[in-house]
N, C-alpha and C positions, 0 to 999 in steps of 0.2 A: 471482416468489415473494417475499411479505414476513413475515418470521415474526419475532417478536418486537420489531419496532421501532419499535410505536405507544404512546405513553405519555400519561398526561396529568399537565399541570404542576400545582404549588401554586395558579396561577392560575386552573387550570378551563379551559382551553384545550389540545385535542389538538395533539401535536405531534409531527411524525413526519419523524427524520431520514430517512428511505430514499426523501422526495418530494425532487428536488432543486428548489429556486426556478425561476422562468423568467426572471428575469433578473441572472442571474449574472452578472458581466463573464466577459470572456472572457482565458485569459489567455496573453499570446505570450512565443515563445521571446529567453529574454535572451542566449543562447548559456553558460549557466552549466553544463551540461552536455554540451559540446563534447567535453571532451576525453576524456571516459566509453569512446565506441565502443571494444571492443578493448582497453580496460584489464585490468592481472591484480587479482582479486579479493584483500581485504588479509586476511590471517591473521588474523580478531580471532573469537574464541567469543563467541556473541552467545545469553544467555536465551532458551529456549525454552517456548512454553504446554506444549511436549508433554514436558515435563520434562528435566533437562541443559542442554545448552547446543549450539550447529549453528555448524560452520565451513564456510560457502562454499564457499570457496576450496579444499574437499577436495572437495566434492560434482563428479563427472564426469557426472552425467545433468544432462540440462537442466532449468535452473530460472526460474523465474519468480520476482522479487521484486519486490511492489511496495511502493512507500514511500509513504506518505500523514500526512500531519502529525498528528491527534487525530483520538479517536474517542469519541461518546458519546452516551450511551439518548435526549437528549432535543434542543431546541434552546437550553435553559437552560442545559445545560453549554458552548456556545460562548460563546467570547468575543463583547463587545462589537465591532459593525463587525465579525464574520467575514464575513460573504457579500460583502462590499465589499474585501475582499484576494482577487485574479484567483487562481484554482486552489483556495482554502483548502477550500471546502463540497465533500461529497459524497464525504467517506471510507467512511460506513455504504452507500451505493449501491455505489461500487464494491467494496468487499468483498461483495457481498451479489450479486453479477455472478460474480466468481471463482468464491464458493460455488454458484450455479446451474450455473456452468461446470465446474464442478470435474471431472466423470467425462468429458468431452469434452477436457480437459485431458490427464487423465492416460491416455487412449486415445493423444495425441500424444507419450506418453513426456514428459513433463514435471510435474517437482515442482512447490507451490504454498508460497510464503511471503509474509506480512505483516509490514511492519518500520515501528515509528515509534519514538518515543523515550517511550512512556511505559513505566512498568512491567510487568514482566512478572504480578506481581499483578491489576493493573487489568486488562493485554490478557484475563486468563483470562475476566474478567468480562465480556470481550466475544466472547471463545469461546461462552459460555456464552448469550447474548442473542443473536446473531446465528447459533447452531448451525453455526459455520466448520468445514467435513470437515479444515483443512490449520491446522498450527502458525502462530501468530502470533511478532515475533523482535523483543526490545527491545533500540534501542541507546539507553538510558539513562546510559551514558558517552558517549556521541558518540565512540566509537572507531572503528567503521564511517564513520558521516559525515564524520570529521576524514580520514580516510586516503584516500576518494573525494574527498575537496573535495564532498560533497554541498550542491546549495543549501539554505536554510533561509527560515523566513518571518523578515521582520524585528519580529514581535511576540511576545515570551515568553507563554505559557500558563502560569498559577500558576507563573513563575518559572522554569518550560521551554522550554530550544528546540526548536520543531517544525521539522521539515523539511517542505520543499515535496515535490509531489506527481510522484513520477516513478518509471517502472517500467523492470527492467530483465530481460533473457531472458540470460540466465548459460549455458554449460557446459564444462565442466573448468576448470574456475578464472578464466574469460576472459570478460570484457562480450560479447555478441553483437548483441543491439539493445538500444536506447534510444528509453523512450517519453516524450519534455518537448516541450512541455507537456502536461500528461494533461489533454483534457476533450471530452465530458464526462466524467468519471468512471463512471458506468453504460455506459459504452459501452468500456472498457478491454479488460476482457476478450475481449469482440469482435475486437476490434484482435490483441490478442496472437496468439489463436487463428488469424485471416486471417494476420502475420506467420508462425506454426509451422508453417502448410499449406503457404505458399510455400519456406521455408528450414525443412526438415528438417534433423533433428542428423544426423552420420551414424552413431550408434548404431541410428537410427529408420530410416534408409535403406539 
């Protein structure tokens, strides 16, 4: 299901994030997210699209977060050489997996969040384009990432740091699993889902 993610550029040229490249590199594990499994989630209120702000680390149902570096309408708002940074492309697919998945999710007892570091402004507008059933969550201070030790790409975006792409299954304030390296990114959700089936929370059980 692709709903609003085909655009056409200045140039006259369609261009449609939600196709991922066929040759993407591939990207492996630098062990930068090692020490993730089983950590306690850090206290930080992190902007919400659904208005207010969402602390983790209070949340006791299980949650799904996944962190994906930038996100946007067309391939013109990437940078320069994104497809050629392993992991960077195919934030608009995997969100757009979640949102198909989303009622099969929350059948598992499980919440749904998006987190990168752009604005909570801008994410609305991707609420809004991609019609995501689940809140988007900016760390735009990097207070989240700083207290994870989250990886990051080593290239700023309009003077941003993006985080690399890595999802994690939270509940009661506690890492559970950890998905790095994510790819493909259309196929995350899958993943998550096949992990909830086999380790139920024992809320759900």
């Amino acid at each position: 299901m692709n709903r609003g993610v085909a655009h056409v550029t200045s140039h006259g040229m369609d261009t449609d994030v939600s196709i991922l490249p066929s040759n993407l590199p591939i990207p492996t594990d630098d062990g930068a997210c090692d020490h993730l499994p089983g950590a306690p989630l850090p206290r930080v209120l992190l902007p919400s699209t659904a208005g207010g702000t969402v602390d983790l680390s209070a949340i006791a149902r299980t949650t799904v977060l996944y962190i994906y570096p930038i996100s946007g309408p067309t391939n013109d708002d990437l940078p320069d050489g994104w497809d050629a940074i392993p992991g960077a492309r195919g934030c608009t697919p995997q969100a757009c997996a979640f949102r198909d998945h989303h009622r099969e999710l929350e059948s598992l007892d499980a919440s749904v969040y998006g987190l990168s570091t752009q604005s909570t402004a801008y994410q609305m507008s991707e609420i809004a384009r991609l019609h995501l059933p689940f809140p988007l969550l900016s760390d735009e201070l990097l207070q989240f990432a700083t207290a994870l030790r989250l990886p990051h790409i080593g290239v700023k975006v309009q003077g941003r740091t993006v985080l690399k792409r890595v999802t994690l299954v939270c509940g009661a304030g506690v890492i559970r699993k950890v998905f790095y390296p994510v790819f493909p990114p259309d196929k995350n959700a899958d993943e998550v889902i096949a992990w909830l089936k086999a380790n139920p929370s024992r809320s759900a059980s």
